[in-house]
TIFIGU-847161 format. One record per residue (C-alpha): residue in three letters; x, y, z. Coordinates in steps of 0.5 Angstrom, whole numbers, plus 500, padded with zeros to 3 digits. Example, Ala and Ser with C-alpha at 12.3 -4.5 7.8 and 13.67 -1.06 7.14 Angstrom:
<sites>
{site ALA {525 491 516}};
{site SER {527 498 514}};
</sites>
This chain:
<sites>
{site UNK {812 735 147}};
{site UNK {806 731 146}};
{site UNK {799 731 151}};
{site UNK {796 726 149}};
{site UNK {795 720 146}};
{site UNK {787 717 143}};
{site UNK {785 713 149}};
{site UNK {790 715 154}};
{site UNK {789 715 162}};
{site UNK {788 722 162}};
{site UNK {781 721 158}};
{site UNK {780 717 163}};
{site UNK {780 722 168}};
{site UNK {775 726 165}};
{site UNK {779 733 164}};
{site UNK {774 736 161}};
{site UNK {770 736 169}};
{site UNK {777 738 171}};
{site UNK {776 744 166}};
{site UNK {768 746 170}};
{site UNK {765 744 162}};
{site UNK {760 740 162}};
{site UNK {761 736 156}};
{site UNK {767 737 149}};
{site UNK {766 744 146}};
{site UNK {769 742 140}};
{site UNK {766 736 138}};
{site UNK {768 733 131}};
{site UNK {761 731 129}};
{site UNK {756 736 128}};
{site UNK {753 739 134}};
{site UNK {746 742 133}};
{site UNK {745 743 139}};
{site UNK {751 748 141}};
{site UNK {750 752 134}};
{site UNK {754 757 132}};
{site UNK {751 762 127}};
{site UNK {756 766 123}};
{site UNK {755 771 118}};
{site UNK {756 766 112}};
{site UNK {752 760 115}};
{site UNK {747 766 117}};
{site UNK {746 768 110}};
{site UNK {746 761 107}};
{site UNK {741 759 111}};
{site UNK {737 764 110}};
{site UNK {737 764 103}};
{site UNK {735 756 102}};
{site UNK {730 757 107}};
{site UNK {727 762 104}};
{site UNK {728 758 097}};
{site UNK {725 752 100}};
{site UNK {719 755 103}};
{site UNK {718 759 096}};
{site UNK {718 753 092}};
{site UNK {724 755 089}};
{site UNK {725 747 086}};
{site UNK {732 745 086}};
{site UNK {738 749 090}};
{site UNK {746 747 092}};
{site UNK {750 748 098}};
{site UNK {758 746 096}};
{site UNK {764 748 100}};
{site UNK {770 743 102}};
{site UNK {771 738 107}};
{site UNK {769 741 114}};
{site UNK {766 747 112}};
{site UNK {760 744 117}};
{site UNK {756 743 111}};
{site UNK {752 737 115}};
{site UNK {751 742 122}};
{site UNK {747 747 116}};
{site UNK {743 742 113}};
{site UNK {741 740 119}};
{site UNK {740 746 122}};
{site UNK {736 747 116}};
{site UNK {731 741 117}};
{site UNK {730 743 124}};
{site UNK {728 751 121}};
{site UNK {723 747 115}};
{site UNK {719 742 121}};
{site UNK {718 747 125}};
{site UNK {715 751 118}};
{site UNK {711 743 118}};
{site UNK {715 742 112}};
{site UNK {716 735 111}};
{site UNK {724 733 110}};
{site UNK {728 727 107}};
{site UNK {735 728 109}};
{site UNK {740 722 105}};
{site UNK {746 722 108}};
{site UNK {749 716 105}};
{site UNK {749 718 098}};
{site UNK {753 711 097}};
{site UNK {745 709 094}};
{site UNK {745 709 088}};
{site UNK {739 709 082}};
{site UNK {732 707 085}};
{site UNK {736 705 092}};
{site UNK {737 713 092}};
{site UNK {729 714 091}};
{site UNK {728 708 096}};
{site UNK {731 712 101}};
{site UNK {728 718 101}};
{site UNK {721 714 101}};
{site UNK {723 711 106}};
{site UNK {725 717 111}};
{site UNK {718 720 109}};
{site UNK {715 714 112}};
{site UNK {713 711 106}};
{site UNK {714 703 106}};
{site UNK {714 701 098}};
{site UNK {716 693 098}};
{site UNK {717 694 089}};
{site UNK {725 695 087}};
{site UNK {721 698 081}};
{site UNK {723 705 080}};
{site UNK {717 706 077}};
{site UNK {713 704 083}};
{site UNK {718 707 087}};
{site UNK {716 715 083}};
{site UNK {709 713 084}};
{site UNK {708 712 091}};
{site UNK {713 719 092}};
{site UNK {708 723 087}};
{site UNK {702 720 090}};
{site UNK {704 723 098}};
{site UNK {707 730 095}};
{site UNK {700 731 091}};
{site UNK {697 730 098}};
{site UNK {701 734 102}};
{site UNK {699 739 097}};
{site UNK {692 739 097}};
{site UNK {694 740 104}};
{site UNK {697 746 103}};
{site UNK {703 743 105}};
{site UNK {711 743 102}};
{site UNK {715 738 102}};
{site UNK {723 737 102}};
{site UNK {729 732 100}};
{site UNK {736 733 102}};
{site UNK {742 730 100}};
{site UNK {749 729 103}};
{site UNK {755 728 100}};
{site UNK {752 728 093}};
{site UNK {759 729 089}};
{site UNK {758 722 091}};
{site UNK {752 721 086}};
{site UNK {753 717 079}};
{site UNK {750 721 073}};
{site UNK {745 716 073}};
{site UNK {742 717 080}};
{site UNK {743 724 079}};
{site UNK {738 725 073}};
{site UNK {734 721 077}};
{site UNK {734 728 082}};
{site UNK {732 731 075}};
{site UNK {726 727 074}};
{site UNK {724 728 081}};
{site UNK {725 735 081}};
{site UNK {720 735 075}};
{site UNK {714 733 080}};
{site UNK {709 740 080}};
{site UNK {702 740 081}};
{site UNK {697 748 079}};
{site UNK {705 750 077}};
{site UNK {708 749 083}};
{site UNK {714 744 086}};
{site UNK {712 739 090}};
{site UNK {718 738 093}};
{site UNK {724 742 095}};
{site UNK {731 739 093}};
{site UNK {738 741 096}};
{site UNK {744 738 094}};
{site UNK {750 738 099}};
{site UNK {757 737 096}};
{site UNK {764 739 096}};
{site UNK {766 743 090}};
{site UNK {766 737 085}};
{site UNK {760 737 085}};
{site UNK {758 743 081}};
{site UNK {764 741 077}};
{site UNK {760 734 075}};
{site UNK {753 739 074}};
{site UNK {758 742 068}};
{site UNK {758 736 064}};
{site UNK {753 736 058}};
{site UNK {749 730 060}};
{site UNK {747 733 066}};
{site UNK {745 740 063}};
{site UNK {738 741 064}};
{site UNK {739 739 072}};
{site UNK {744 745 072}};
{site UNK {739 750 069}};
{site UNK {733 748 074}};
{site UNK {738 750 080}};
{site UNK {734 756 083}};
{site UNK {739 758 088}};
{site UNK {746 757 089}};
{site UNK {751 758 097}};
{site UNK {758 756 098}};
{site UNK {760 755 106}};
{site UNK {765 759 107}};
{site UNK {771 758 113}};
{site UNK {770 763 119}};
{site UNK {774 770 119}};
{site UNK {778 771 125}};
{site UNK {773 776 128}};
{site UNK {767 770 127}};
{site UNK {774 765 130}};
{site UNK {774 768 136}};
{site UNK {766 769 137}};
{site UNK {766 762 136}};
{site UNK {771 760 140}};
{site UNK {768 764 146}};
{site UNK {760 761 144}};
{site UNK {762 754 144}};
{site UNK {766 754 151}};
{site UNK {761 758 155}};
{site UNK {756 754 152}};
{site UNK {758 749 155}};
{site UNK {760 752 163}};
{site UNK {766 756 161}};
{site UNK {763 762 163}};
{site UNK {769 765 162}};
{site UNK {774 761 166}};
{site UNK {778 759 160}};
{site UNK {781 765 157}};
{site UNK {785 766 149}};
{site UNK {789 770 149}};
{site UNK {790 775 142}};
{site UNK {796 772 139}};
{site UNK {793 765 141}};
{site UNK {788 767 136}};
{site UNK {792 769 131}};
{site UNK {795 762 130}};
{site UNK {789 758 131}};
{site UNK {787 762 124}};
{site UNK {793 761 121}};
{site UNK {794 754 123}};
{site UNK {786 752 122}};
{site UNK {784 758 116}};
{site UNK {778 758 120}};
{site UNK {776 751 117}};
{site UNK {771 749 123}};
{site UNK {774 742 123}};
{site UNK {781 743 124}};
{site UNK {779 748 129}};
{site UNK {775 744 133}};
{site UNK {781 739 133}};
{site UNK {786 743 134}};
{site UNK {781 746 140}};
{site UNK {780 739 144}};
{site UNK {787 738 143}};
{site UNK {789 745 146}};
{site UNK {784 743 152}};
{site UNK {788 737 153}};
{site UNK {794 741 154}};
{site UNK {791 747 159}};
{site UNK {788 741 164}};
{site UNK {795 738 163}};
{site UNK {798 743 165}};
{site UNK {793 748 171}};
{site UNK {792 753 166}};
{site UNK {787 759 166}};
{site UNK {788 761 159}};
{site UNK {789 759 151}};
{site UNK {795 762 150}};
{site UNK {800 761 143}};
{site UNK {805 756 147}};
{site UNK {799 752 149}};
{site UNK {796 752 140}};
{site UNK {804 750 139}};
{site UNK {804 744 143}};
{site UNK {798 742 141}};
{site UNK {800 743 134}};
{site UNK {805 739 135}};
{site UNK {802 734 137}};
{site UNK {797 733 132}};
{site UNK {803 733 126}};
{site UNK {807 728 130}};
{site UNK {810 723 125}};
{site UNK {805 718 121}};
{site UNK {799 723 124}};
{site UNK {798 720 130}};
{site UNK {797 723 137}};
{site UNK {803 721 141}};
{site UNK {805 722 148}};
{site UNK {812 721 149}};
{site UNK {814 715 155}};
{site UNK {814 722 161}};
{site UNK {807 724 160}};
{site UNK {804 717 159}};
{site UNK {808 714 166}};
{site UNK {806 722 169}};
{site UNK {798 721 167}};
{site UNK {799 714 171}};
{site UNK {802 718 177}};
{site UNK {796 722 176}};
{site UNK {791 717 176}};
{site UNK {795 713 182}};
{site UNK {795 720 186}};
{site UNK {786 721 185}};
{site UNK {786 713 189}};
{site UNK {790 716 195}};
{site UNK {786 722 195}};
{site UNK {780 719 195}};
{site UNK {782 713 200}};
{site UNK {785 719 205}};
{site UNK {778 724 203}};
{site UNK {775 720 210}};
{site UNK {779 722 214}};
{site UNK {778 730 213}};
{site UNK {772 734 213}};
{site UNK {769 737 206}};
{site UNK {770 731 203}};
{site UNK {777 735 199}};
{site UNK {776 728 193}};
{site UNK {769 732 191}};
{site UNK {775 738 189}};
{site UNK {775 738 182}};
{site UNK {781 734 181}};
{site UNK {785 739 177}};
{site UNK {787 743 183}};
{site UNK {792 738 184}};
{site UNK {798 741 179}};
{site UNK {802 747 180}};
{site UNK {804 751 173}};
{site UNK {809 746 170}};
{site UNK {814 749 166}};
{site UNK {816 743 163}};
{site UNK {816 736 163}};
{site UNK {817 734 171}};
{site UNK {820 725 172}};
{site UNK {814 722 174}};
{site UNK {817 720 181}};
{site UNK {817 728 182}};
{site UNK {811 729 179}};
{site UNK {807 724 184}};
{site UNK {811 727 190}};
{site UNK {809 734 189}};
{site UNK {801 732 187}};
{site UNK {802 729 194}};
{site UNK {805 734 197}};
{site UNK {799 740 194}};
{site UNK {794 735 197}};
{site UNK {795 736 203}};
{site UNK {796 743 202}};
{site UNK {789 743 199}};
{site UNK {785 739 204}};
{site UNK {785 744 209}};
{site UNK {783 749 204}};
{site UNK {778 745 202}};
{site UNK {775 742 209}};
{site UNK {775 750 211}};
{site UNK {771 752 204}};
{site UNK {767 747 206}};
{site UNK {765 749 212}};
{site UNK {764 757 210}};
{site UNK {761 757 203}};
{site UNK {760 750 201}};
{site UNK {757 746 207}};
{site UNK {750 743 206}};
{site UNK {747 747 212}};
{site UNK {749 754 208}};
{site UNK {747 752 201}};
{site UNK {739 749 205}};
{site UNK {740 757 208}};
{site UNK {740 760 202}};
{site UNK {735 756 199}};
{site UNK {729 756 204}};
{site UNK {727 762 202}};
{site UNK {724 760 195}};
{site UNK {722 752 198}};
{site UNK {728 749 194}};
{site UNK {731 745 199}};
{site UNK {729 739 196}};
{site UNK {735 740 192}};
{site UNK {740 743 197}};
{site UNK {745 736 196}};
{site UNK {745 736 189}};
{site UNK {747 744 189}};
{site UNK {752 743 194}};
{site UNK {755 738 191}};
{site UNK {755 742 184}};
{site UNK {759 748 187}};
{site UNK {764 743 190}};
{site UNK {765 739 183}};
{site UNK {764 745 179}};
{site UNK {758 743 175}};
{site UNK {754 748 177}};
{site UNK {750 748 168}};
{site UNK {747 742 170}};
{site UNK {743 743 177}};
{site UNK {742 749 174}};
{site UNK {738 746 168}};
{site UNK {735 741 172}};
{site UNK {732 747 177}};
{site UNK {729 751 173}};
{site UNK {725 746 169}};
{site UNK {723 743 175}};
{site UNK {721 749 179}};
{site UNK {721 757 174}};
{site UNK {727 760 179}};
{site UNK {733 760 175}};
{site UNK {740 759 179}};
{site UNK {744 765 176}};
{site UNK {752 766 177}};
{site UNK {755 772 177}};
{site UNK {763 774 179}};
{site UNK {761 780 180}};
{site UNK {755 784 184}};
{site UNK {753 792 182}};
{site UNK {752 797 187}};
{site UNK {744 798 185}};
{site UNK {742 790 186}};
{site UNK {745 789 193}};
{site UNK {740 788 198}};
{site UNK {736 786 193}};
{site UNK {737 779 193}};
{site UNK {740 773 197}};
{site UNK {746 772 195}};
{site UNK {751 765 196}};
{site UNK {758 766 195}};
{site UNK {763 761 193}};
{site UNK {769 759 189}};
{site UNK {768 756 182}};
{site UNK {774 752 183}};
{site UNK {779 751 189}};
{site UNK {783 758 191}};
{site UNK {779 760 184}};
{site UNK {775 767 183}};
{site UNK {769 768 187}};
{site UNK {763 768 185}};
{site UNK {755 770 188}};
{site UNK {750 765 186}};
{site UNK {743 768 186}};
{site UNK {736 766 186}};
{site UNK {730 769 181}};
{site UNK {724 767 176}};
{site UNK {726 770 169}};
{site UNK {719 774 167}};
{site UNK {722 772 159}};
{site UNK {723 766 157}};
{site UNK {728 764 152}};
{site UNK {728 756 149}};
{site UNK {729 757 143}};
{site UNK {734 762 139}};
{site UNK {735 761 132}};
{site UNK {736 765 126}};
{site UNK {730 766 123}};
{site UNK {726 763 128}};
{site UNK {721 768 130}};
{site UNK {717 769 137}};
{site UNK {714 774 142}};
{site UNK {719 773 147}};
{site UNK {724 775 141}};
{site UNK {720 782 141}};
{site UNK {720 782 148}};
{site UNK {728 782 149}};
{site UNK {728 786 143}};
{site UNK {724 791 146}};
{site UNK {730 792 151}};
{site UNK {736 792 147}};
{site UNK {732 799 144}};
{site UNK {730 802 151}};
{site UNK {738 801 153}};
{site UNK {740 804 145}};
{site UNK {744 798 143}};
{site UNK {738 796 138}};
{site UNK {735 800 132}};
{site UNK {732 795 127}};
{site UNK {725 794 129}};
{site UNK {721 790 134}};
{site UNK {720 783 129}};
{site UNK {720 778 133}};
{site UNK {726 775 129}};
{site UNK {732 773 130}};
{site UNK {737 775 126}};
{site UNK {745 779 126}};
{site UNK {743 784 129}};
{site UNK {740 782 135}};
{site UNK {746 778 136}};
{site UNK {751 784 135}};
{site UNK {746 788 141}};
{site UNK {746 783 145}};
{site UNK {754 782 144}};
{site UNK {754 790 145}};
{site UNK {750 789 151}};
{site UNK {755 783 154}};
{site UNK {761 788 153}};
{site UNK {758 794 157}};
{site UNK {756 789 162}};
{site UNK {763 786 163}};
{site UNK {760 779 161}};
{site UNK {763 774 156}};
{site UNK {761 776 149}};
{site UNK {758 770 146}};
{site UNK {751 775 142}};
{site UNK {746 769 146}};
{site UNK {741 771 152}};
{site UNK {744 766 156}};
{site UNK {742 768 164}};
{site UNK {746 773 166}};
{site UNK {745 776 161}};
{site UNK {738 776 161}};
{site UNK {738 778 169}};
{site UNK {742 785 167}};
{site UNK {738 786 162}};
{site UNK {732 786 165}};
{site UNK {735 790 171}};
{site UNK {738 795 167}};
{site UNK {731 796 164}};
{site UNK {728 798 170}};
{site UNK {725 792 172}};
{site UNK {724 788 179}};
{site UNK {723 781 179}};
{site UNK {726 779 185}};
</sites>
């Protein structure tokens, strides 16, 4: 059984708002700014990294095709401007000779009008000799450099060769698939080979790397553990994928599809294989079969009536998220029958959803709530996020705005009752329920990255020592083993395990320690 087609009425329905996610958690392009940090991604970017900002000259990064090898790169240059590193990043190795060098002048600012190679290499010498001077590195990057000719590839050499007071000029990274180290093997090219200093593989992630990634990625994006995966789902998704992130990624989206289609709350091994199956159909097409198409039409027509009926009924039901709709589906329902029982439950719910309404998620509680902390500028937007299941975005756009950061949790300890104004409601209709509640974090955390260094870093490490879940040292620095306490501290809190100080982690972190910022 099919799910969906690569434009089918169902994208149009937008099912990823259905699911409560902001946007796809599993998208093929490289996404940095959800960037999943694995053990072997770690220790690759750490290592280049460190040559880079050693002067090390020549480095190569290789692995197969959709190891992330661009995400890393990526990940890399922003890691090197922060260190005012100045980068060129060549992504379309289809440049060749002095078309190559051009482009690297040309993405470290440099306009050279001459086509000559040799007046290309002076204005790219004469720029590093003055970051330099300066004290300042500089770095090339090159994608997808298997694609490189012998020729241009000896032009990396000579570029390489730039130093001043016995220091590199310019810091090279190859990135390739793993033809490339088969074309550094040949003769003509063996004294580039020689000067490559450091040498990392991206590898595909382990099963216990998968199932960290799979959780990051969805809560990264407001799933906050709303949509669960099971422990033989995420057996199958390894074995199917061998832990390549692209494949994962596709076969992700693809299992979305299928848990919206059919109003489930998890990931589970009949939801791998249907999407599975749909991604090997014949001529690797993403079919559906003639019942999905004519249902998903069903689907569309039923939303227009319910929005067209929403005005005669309090509580606005059409801002109900529009999944509520389905009931579990055992198989493929006729379209006629599928449309009569999507009629029946929006009756059904609409009375649900008018008394929810009026008691948790009316404008006049939500203005209640958030009087006492002058936030009432906002209360139709909340209002609107808590009945559209969109919470990640007013909560986003309130705490840059004002500092207070809107936290929710799906349950309440003993010890913080009292102590704050709490907000119940349902994270979708008849879903769990939830306390919504307003506090100033005293920590704030923008950035979390390896590597990356600060004293709200220290802060939080600090902490994690205080709770007896951290014993490396108070640096300041991101690394696996905050990230491994952080995950530890999540567990002992029933939180979902992601390692990243999202802000119910941070909340019970700060109150386990002791301290009251109410």
């Amino acid at each position: 059984m099919a799910v969906t087609t690569s434009h089918t009425v169902f994208e149009e329905l937008q099912h990823l708002q259905c699911l409560g996610l902001s946007c796809n958690p599993f998208p093929v392009a490289p996404d940095n700014e959800n960037f999943f940090l694995s053990e072997g991604i770690d220790r690759a970017t750490a290592s280049i990294v460190h040559g880079m900002l050693a002067r090390k000259g020549f480095l190569v990064l290789t692995g197969d095709i959709g190891l992330g090898k661009t995400t890393i790169s990526r990940r890399i240059i922003g890691i090197l401007e922060e260190k005012d590193v100045a980068t060129s990043l060549v992504f379309h190795s289809t440049y060749q000779d002095v078309e190559l060098l051009r482009e690297i002048n040309r993405d470290f600012g440099l306009q050279v009008s001459s086509l000559r190679c040799s007046d290309q290499m002076q204005a790219l010498n004469r720029f590093l000799l003055e970051r330099s001077r300066s004290g300042k590195n500089s770095a090339i990057i090159i994608d997808d450099a298997q694609n490189l000719d012998k020729r241009s590839l000896e032009l990396v050499r000579l570029i390489s060769n730039l130093e001043a007071d016995r220091q590199k000029l310019v810091q090279i990274l190859l990135v390739g698939q793993p033809e490339l180290l088969d074309q550094l093997d040949c003769s003509t090219l063996r004294q580039l080979k020689s000067r490559i200093m450091i040498q990392e593989t991206a590898r595909p992630l382990s099963r216990d790397e998968l199932k960290y990634y799979l959780l990051f990625k969805l809560n990264a994006v407001g799933s906050s553990g709303r949509i669960k995966i099971t422990r033989w789902a995420l057996g199958k998704i390894h074995r199917i994928t061998g832990g390549n992130l692209r494949k994962v990624n596709i076969l992700m989206d693809r299992c979305l599809y299928a848990v919206f289609l059919f109003n489930a709350d998890q990931i589970n091994r009949r939801v791998v294989t249907i999407a599975h199956k749909d991604l090997t159909a014949v001529r690797g097409r993403f079919r559906a079969p003639r019942w999905a198409k004519t249902a998903a039409a069903g689907f569309a027509m039923v939303l227009l009536l319910g929005a067209a009926l929403s005005v005669h009924f309090p509580g606005n039901p059409a801002e109900a998220k529009p999944r509520a709709i389905f009931r579990k589906i055992k198989g493929p329902l006729p379209a006629h029958k599928l449309l009569q029982r999507s009629a029946v439950t929006i009756d059904s719910d609409r009375i649900g959803s008018a008394a929810a309404s009026h008691s948790i998620v009316s404008m006049k509680s939500v203005s209640r709530f958030l009087a006492d902390h002058q936030l009432t500028a906002y209360t139709r937007d909340l209002t609107d996020a808590l009945r559209n299941g969109r919470l990640q975005e007013i909560a986003a756009k309130i705490v840059d705005k004002t500092g207070y950061e809107l936290v929710s949790l799906r349950q309440l300890p003993q010890t913080m009752k009292g102590r704050y104004d709490t907000f119940r409601y349902l994270e979708n209709p008849g879903g769990i329920e939830r306390y919504l509640l307003i506090w100033r974090p005293p920590l704030k955390l923008t950035r979390f990255f390896n590597t990356y260094k600060g004293t709200e870093i220290a802060r939080l490490q600090e902490m994690l020592v205080r709770q007896q879940l951290y014993d490396a040292g108070t640096d300041g620095i991101v690394g696996p083993r905050l990230k491994l306490a952080l995950s530890r501290f999540q567990r002992q809190m029933q939180l979902p395990d992601t390692g990243y100080p999202d802000g119910p982690t941070v909340f019970y972190l700060f109150h386990q320690d002791g301290i009251d910022q109410g």
